[in-house]
Backbone as JSON Lines, residues from 0, in Angstrom:
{"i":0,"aa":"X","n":[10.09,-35.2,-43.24],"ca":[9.19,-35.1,-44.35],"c":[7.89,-34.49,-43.85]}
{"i":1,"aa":"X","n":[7.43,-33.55,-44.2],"ca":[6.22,-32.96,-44.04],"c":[5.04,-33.84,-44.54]}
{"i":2,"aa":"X","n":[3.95,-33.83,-43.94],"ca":[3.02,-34.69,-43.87],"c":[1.21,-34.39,-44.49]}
{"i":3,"aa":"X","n":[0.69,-34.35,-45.56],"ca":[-0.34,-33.52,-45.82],"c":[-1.15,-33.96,-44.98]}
{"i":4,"aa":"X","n":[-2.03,-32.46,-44.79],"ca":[-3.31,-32.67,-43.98],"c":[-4.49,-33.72,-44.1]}
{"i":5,"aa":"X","n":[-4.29,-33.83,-45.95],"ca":[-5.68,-34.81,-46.22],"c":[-5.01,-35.84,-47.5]}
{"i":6,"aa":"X","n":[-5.02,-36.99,-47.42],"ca":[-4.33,-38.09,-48.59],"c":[-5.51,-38.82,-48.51]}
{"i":7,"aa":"X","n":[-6.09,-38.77,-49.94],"ca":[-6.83,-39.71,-50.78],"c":[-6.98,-41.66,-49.94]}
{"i":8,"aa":"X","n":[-6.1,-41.74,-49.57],"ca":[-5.74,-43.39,-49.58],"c":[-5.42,-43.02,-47.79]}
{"i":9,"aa":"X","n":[-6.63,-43.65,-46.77],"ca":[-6.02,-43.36,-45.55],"c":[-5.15,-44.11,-45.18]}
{"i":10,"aa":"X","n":[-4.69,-45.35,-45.38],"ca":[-3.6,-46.17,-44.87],"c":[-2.36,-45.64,-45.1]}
{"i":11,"aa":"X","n":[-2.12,-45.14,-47.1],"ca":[-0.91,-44.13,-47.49],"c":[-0.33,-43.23,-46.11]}
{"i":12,"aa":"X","n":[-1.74,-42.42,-46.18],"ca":[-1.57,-41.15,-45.35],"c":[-1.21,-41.86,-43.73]}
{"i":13,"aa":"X","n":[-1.31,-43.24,-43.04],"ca":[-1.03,-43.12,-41.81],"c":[0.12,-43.63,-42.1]}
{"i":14,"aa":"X","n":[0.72,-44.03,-43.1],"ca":[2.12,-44.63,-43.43],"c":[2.63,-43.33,-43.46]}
{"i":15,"aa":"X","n":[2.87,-42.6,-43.91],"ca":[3.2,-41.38,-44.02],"c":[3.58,-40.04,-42.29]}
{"i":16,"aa":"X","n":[2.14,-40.18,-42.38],"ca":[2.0,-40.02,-40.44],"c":[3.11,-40.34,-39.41]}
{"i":17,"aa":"X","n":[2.95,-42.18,-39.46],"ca":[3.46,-42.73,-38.28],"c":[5.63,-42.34,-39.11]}
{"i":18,"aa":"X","n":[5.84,-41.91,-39.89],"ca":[7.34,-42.36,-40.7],"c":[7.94,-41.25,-40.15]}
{"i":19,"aa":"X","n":[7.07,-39.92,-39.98],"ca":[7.16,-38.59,-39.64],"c":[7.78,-38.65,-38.02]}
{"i":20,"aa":"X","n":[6.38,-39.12,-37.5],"ca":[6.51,-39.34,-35.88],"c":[7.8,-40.0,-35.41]}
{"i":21,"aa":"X","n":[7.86,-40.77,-36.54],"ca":[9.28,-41.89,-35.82],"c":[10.89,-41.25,-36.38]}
{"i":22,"aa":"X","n":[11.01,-40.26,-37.41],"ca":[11.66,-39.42,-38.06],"c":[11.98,-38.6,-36.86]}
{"i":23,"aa":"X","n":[10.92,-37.72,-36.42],"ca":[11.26,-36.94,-34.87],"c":[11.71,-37.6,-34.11]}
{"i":24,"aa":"X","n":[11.19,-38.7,-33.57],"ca":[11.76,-39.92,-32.21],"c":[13.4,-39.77,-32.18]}
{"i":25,"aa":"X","n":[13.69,-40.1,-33.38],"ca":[14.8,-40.21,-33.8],"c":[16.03,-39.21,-33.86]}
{"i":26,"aa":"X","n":[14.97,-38.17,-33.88],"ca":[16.08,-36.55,-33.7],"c":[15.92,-35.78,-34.92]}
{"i":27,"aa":"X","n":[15.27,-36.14,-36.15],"ca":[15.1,-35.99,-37.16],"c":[14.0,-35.27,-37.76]}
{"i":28,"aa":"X","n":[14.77,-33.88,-36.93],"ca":[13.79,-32.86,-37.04],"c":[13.46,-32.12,-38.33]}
{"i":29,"aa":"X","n":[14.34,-31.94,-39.06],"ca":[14.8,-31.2,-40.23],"c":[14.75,-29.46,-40.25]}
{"i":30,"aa":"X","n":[15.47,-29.04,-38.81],"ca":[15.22,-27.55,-38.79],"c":[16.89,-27.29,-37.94]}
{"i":31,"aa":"X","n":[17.62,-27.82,-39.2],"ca":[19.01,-27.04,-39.02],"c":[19.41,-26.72,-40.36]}
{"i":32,"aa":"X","n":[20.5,-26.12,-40.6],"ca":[20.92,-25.7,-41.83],"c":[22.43,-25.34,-41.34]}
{"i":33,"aa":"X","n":[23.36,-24.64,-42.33],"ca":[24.68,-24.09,-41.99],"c":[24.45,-22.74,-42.62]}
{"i":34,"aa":"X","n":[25.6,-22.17,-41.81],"ca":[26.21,-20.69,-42.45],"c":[27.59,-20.76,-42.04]}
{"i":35,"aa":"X","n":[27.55,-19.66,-43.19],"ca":[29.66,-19.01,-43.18],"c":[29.42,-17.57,-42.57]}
{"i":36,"aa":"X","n":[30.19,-17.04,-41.39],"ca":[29.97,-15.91,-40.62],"c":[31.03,-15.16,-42.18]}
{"i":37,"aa":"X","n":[30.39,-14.1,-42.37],"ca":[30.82,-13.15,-43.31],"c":[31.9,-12.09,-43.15]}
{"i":38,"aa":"X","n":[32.98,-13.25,-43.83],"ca":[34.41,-12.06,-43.83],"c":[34.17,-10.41,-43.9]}
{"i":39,"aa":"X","n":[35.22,-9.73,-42.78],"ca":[35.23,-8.57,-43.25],"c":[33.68,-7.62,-43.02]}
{"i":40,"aa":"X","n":[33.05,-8.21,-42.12],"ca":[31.93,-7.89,-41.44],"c":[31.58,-7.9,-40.26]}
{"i":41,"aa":"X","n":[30.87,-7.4,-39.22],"ca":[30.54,-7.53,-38.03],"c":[29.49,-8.11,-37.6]}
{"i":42,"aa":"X","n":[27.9,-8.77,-38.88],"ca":[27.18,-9.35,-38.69],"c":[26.67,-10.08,-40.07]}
{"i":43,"aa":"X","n":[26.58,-11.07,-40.16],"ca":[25.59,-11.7,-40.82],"c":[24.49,-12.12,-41.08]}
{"i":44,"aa":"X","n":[23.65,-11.85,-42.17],"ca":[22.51,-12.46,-41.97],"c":[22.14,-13.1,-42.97]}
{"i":45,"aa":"X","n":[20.74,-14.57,-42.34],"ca":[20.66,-15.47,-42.94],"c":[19.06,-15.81,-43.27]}
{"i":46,"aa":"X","n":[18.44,-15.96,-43.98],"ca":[17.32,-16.28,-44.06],"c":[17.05,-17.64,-44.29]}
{"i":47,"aa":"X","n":[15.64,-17.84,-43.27],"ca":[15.39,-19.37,-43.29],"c":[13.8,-18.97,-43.6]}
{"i":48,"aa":"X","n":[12.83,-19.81,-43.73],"ca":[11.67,-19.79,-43.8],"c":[11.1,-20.36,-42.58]}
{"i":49,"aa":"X","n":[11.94,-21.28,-41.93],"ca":[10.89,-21.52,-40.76],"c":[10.94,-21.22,-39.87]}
{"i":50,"aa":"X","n":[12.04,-19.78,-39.41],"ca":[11.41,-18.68,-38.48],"c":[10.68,-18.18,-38.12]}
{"i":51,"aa":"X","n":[10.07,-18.43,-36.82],"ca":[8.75,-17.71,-36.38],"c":[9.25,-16.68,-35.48]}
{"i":52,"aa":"X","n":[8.33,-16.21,-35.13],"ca":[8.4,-15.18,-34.06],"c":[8.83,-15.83,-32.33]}
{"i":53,"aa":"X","n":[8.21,-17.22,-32.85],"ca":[9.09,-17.39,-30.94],"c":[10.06,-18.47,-30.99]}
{"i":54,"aa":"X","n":[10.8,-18.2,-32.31],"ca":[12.27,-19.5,-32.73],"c":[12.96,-18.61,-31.64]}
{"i":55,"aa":"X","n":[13.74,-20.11,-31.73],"ca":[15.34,-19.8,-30.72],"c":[16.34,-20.48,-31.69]}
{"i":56,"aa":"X","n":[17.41,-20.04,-31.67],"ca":[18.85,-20.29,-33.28],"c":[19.82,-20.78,-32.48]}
{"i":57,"aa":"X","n":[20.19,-21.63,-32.17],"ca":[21.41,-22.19,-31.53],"c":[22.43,-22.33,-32.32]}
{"i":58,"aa":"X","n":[23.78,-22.43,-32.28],"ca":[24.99,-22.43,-33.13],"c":[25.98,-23.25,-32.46]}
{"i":59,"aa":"X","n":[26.41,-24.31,-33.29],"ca":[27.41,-25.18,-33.32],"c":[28.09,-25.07,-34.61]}
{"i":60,"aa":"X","n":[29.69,-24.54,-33.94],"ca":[30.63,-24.37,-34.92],"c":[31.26,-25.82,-35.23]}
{"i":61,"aa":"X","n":[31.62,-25.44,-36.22],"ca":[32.42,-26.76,-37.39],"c":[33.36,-26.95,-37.96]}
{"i":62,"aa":"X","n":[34.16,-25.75,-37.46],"ca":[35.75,-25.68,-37.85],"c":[36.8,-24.9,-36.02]}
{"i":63,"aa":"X","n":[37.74,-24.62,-36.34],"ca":[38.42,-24.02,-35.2],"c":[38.12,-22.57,-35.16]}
{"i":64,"aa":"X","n":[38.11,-22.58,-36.23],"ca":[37.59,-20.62,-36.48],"c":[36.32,-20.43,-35.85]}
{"i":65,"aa":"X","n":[35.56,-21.36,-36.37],"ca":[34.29,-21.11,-35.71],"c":[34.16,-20.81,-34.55]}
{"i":66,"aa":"X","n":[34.85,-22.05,-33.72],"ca":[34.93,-22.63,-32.42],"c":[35.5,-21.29,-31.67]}
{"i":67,"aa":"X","n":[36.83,-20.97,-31.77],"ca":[37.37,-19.78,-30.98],"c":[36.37,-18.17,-31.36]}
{"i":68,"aa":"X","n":[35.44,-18.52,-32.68],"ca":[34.8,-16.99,-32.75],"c":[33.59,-17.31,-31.49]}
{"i":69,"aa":"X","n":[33.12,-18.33,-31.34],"ca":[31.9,-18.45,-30.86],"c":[31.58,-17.85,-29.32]}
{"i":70,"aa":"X","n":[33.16,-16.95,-29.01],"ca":[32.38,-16.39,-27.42],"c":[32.04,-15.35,-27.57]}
{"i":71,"aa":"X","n":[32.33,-15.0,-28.91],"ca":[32.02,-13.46,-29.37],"c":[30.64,-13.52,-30.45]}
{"i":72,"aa":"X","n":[29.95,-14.82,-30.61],"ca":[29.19,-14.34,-31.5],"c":[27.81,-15.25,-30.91]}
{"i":73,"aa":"X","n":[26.38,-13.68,-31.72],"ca":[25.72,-14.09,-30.71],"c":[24.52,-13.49,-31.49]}
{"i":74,"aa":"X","n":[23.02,-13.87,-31.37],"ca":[21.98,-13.5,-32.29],"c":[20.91,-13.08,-30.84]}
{"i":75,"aa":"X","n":[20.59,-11.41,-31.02],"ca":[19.72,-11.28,-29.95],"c":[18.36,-11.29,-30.38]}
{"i":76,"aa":"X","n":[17.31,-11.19,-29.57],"ca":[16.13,-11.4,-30.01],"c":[15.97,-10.29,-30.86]}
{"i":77,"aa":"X","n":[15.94,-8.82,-30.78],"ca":[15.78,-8.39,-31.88],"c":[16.16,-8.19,-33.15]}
{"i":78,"aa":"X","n":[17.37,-9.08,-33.39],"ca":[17.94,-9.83,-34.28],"c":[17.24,-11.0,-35.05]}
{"i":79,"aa":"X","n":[16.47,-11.4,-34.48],"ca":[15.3,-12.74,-35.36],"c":[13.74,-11.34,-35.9]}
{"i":80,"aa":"X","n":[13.34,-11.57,-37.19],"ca":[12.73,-10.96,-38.1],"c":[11.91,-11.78,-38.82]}
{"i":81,"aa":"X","n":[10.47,-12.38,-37.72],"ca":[10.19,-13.61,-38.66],"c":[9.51,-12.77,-39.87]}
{"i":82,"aa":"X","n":[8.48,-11.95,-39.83],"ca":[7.61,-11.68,-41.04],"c":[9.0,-11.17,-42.59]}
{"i":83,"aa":"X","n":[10.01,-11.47,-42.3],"ca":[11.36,-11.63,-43.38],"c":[11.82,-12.78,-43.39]}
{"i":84,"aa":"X","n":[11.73,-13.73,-42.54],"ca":[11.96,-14.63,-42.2],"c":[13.82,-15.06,-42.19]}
{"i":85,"aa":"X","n":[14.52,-13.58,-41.38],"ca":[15.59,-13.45,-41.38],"c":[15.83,-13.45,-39.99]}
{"i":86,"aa":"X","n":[17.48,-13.9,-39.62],"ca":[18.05,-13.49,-38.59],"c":[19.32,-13.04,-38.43]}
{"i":87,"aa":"X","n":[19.7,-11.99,-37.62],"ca":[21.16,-11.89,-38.36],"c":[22.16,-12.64,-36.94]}
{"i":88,"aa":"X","n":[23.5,-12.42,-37.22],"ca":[24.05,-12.63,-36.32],"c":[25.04,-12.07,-36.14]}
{"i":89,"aa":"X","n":[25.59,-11.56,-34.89],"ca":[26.59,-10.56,-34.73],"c":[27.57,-11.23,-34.2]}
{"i":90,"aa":"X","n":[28.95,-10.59,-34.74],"ca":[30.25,-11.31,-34.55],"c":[31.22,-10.66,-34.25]}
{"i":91,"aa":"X","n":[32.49,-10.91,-34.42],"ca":[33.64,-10.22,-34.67],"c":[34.42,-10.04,-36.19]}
{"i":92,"aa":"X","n":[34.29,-9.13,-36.45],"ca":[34.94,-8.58,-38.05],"c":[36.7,-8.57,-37.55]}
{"i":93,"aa":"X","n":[36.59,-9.94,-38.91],"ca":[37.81,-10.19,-39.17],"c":[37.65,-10.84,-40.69]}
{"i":94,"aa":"X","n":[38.9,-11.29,-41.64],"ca":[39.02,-11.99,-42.49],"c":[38.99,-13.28,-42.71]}
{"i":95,"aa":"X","n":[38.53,-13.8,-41.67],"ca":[39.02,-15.77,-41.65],"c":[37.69,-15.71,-42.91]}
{"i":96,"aa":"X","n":[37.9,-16.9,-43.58],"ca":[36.28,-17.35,-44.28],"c":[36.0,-18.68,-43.9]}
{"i":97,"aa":"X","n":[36.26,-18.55,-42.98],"ca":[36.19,-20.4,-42.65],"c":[35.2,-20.32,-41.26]}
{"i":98,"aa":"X","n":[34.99,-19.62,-40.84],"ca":[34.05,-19.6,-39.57],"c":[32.44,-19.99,-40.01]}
{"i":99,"aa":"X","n":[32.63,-21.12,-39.94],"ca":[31.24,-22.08,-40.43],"c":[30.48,-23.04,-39.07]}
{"i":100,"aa":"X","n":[29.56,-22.37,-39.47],"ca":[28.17,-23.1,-38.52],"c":[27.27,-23.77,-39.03]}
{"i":101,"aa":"X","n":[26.78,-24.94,-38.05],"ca":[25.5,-25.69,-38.48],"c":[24.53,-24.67,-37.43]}
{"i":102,"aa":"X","n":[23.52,-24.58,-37.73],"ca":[22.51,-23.68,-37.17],"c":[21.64,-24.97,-36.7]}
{"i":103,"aa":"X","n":[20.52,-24.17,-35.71],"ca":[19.36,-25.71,-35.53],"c":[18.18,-23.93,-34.99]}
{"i":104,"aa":"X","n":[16.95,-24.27,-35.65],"ca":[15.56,-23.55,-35.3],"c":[14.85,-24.45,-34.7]}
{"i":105,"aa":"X","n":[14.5,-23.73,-33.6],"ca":[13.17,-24.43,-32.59],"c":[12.24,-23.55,-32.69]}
{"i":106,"aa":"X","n":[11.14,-23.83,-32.01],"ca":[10.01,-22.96,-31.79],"c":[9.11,-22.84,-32.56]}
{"i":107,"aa":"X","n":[7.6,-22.15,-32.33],"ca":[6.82,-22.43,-32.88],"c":[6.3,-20.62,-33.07]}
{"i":108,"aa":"X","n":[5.17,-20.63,-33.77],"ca":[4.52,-19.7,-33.75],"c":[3.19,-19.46,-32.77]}
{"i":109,"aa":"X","n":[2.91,-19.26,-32.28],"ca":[1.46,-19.19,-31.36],"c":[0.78,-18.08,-31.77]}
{"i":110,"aa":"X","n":[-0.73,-18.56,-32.11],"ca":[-1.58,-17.89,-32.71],"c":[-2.53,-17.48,-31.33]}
């Protein structure tokens, strides 16, 4: 849960705070999502919003399809597009539609 900068009621707001902190502790990051690698194509792409410029996209497949595509598939850095807030990913073109991933974004932006 995202946490506002400024809440009316400061106790609310450190209830809020500390639920966050202990949400992360926990692993409970909230910066994964899934995709389906796109039949009949050689790359896919996916847009997230909380791509920055110095994310890293890790991929854990979720079916067998996935699993046996995954030595062939692979997202290079010039493949991540934060000001689109896209990334694609390159694969092997075939027909399965079942080659499904949970994705996970790290990283931050540095100003």
């Amino acid at each position: 849960m995202k946490v506002p900068t400024r809440w009316g009621n400061t106790d609310e707001w450190l209830r809020k705070v500390s639920e966050s902190i202990n949400q992360i502790i926990d692993g409970k990051i909230g910066s994964n999502s899934t995709v389906t690698l796109t039949a009949n194509a050689a790359s896919t792409a996916v847009k997230d919003f909380r791509l920055g410029k110095d994310s890293v996209v890790l991929l854990m497949p979720l079916t067998a399809n996935a699993a046996t595509a995954l030595a062939s598939t692979y997202i290079t850095e010039a493949n991540i597009a934060p000001l689109t807030n896209q990334f694609t990913i390159t694969h092997a073109n075939n027909a399965q539609t079942d080659r499904d991933f949970r994705y996970v974004i790290l990283g931050a932006d540095r100003n």
